[in-house]
Every structure is written in structure tokens, then in C-alpha cells.
N, C-alpha and C positions, 0 to 999 in steps of 0.2 A: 951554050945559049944562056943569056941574063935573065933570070926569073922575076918575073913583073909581081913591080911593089906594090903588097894589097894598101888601097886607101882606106887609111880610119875612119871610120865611120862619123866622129867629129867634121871632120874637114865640111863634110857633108852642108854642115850646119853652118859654116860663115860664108858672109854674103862675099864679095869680088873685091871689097876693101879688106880679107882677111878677118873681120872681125866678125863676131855671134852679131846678130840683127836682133833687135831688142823683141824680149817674149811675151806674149799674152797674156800668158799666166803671171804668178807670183805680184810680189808690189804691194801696198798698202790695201788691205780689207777689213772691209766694214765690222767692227767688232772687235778687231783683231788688236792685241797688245792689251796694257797695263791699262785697266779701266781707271779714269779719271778721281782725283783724290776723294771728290762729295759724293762719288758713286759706288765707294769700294764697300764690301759688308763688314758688319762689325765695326769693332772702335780702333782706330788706327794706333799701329804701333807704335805709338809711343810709350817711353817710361814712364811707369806708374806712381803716382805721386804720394811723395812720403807721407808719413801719418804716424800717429803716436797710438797708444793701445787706450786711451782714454778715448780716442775718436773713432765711432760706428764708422762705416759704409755704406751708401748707396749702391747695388749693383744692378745692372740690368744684361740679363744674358735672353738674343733673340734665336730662333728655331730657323731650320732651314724650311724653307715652303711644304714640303713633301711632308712632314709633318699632319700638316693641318689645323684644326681644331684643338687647342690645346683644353678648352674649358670645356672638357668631359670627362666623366665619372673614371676610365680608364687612364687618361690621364693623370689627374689627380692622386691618385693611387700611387700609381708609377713615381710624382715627386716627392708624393708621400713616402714612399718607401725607402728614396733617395736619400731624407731625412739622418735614416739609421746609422748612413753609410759615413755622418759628421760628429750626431748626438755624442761620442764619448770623448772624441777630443775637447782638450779642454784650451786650448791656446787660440781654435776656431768656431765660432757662435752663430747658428742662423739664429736671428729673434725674430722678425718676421717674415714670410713669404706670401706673393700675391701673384697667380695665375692669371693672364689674360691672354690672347687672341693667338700671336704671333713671339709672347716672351711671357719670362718671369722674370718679377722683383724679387729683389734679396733685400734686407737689411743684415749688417752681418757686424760683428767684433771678431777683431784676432789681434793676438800680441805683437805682430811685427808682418813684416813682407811675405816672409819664407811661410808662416803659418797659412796668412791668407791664399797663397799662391797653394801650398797642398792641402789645405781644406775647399778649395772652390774647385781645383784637381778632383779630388776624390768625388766631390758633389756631382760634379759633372760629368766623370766615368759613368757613375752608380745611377744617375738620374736617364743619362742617352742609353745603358744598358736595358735598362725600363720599359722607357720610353719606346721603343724601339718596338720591343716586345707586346707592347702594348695594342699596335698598330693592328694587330691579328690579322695579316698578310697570310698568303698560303705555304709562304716562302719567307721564313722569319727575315727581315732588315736587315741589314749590319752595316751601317754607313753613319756618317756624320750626320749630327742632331743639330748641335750650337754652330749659330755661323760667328764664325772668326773668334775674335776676341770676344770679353764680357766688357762691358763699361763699365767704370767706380766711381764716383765719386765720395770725399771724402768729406766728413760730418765735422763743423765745426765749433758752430754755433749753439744757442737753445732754440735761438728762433730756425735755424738751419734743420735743427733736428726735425722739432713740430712738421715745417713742413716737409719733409723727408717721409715721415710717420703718415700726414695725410695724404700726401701724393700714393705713397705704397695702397695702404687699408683702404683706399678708396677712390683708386684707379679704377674699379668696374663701371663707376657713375660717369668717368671722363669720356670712357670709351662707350658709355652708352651700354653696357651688358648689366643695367640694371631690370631690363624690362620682359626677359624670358618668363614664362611658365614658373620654372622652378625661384630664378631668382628673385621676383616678387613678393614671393611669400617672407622676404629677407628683410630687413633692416640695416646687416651686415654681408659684405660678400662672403658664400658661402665659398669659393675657391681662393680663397686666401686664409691668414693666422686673426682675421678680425675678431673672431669669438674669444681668443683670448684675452685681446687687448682691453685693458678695463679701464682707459680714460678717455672713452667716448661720455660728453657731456648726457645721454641719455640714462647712462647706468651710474648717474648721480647717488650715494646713499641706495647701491643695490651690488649684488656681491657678482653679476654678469648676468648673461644675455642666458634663457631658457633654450636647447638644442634638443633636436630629436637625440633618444640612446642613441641610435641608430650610426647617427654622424662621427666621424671617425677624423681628428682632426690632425694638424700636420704638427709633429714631433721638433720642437724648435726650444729654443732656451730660452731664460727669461733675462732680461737685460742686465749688463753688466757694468757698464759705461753708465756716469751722470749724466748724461748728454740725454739717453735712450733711458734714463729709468726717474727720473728727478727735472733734471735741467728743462727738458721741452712743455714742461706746465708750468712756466714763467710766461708765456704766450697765450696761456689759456687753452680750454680742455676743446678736443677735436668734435665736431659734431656729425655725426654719422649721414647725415644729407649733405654734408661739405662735396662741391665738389671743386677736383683740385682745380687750381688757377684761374675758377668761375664763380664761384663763390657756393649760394642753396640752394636746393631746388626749391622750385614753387610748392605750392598747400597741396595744391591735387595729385604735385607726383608723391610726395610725402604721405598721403592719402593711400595711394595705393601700394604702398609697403606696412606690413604689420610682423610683429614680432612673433618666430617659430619657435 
């Protein structure tokens, strides 16, 4: 007797034409795939553009949301301590640094490609290791800090520099973080390298800006590059109520900032 052919269990599945009947499931969904080019995070990959060692950088490297609040005492800290992690190389320079909301500015020198690429490396291990830790979670973090790439732009000019210098030092007035409790009592942002910088038009004929002991500031170089040390006061000196791409503030905001 001929033993009856088990049917596949496929078979099951196509309609009387022999073919599968198209499925519910699967097919184009919402979200789904390679999000569109203006939408992607970070700075797309492209090749990074050449630069000589007489020409600074602009860098801007942004946090991933979970983050949060970067313009906290523990924060601060945390990139402050980052700092350490570059100070002795000598082929890579933070000169200044400015903390805001969702990223930080760099201004940076390096002698070539390979420098900048393992000094902002390093910066950026030692600063997400921090950072991280900072969060004071009950369950220490361990995941990505920096979304994607960092953005550069490269320093060409003096008048490029100048503004470079005030966009950085005095990014907290653009975005508005001049008006806290603590920052008030400032002139200069206190989460950034402004207290170093000594060619704000206010500290005319004075050797810098009075700080609490207390204030603990971020470990950065001093400029190397004419562009960043010389060049950018051909445009004239910065004035600490500049704000970027708006111009001063008015009398009354200016009023209510006094020197700490």
C-alpha cells in the first residue's frame, strides 16, 4: 500500500493560482530605512577639509538627548577634567572651550590631519567617560555621548578668526543662558574659557576679569596660530555684550550684569 504524501505546510499558503497571495504584514513603514540627508545627526560624512597648521578650527561636537543639561557644575567638571586627557600633547591645542545647552565649542590647533583626528579622539573618549559618570544614575551609563560626527570648520581669515572667537566666548548671550541666577552675576560666560581670554574691549589697560578663588577654570592652551593670537585684532577687540550675529545688547541688559 502507497503511503500518503505529507503536504508542506507552504503549499498551504498559495492561493489556486499557485502563487503566495500578497501579505499584510511587511512593505514600506513609517520610519523605516535611511533617514533622509537634512535629518541625519551630526555632520555628514564627508571628507574633512584640508588645513595647514597655521589655521585654527572651529569645532562643534553636539550630545545625544539623554544627556541632558550640559550647563551644570557636574558637567563642567567632567569636560574640565577632559581637558587633561590633551593638555600634553603638543601637535593638538584646545584654546578655547564653550559649554552650551545640547554641545560644546572647541577652538582647536593641530599640526596636521592625523593630530586633529587623535587629539579630538582622545578628547572625546576622556570627556563621554566623564560625562557619563557624571549623570549619577544608580546604574553607572556606558553608552554613546557625542552624536555622530563633530563639525570643523577651518580658520582662515583674521576677520574669520574675530568672528570665530566671538561666536565661541559668547554663544551663552545667542542662546539666551545669560539670564540665570548664577549667570547674571557674570559679564563673561562662566562655562566656558572667557575668563582667560584677555581681548575683550572691557579689560582695556587691565591685566583680566576678578573670579571667585573658588572658580576652577578649564585647562586649555594659549594660542598658537597668528590667526588666534595676533591676526583677529585687525577687526578690532571683542566686546563682551556682543552678541553673535545680532549685534549688543541693550543698556538695561547690560545693567544687569556686573563684574564677579
Amino acid at each position: 500500500m502507497a503511503r500518503q504524501r505529507k503536504r508542506h505546510v507552504q503549499q498551504e499558503l498559495l492561493d489556486s493560482t499557485g502563487t503566495k497571495p500578497k501579505s499584510k504584514r511587511g512593505g514600506k513603514r513609517r520610519g523605516a530605512g535611511r533617514p533622509p540627508k537634512g535629518e541625519r545627526a551630526g555632520s555628514p560624512h564627508k571628507k574633512r577639509p584640508a588645513f595647514k597648521a597655521s589655521q585654527p578650527l572651529h569645532i562643534v561636537m553636539r550630545v545625544e538627548p539623554v544627556m541632558g543639561q550640559l550647563r551644570r557644575r557636574s558637567m563642567f567638571r567632567a569636560l574640565r577634567q577632559a581637558t587633561f586627557a590633551v593638555v600634553t600633547r603638543d601637535d593638538f591645542r584646545i584654546v578655547h572651550l564653550s559649554i552650551q545647552q545640547n554641545h560644546v565649542h572647541l577652538l582647536v590647533e593641530a599640526e596636521n590631519k592625523r593630530a586633529l583626528s587623535r587629539g579630538m579622539k582622545a578628547f572625546g573618549i576622556s570627556a563621554a567617560k566623564r560625562m557619563n559618570a557624571a549623570l549619577k544614575w544608580k546604574v553607572r551609563r556606558r553608552g554613546k555621548v557625542f552624536e555622530d560626527r563633530y563639525h570643523a570648520e577651518v580658520i582662515e581669515s583674521p576677520r574669520q578668526a574675530r568672528h570665530a572667537l566671538a561666536y565661541v566666548l559668547n554663544n551663552w548671550r545667542k542662546h539666551r543662558q545669560d539670564g540665570g541666577a548664577l549667570e547674571r552675576t557674570w559679564m563673561v560666560d562662566p562655562f566656558s574659557t572667557a575668563t582667560a581670554f584677555l581681548g575683550w574691549k572691557q579689560l582695556e589697560g587691565q591685566s583680566g576679569w576678578k573670579v571667585r578663588e573658588t572658580y576652577e577654570p578649564m585647562i586649555v592652551w594659549e594660542p598658537r596660530t597668528w590667526l588666534l593670537k595676533v591676526g583677529w585684532r585687525k577687526h578690532g577687540l571683542i566686546d563682551c555684550y556682543e552678541v553673535p550675529s545680532k549685534g549688543l545688547l541693550s543698556r538695561r541688559a547690560r545693567g544687569r550684569a556686573a563684574v564677579r
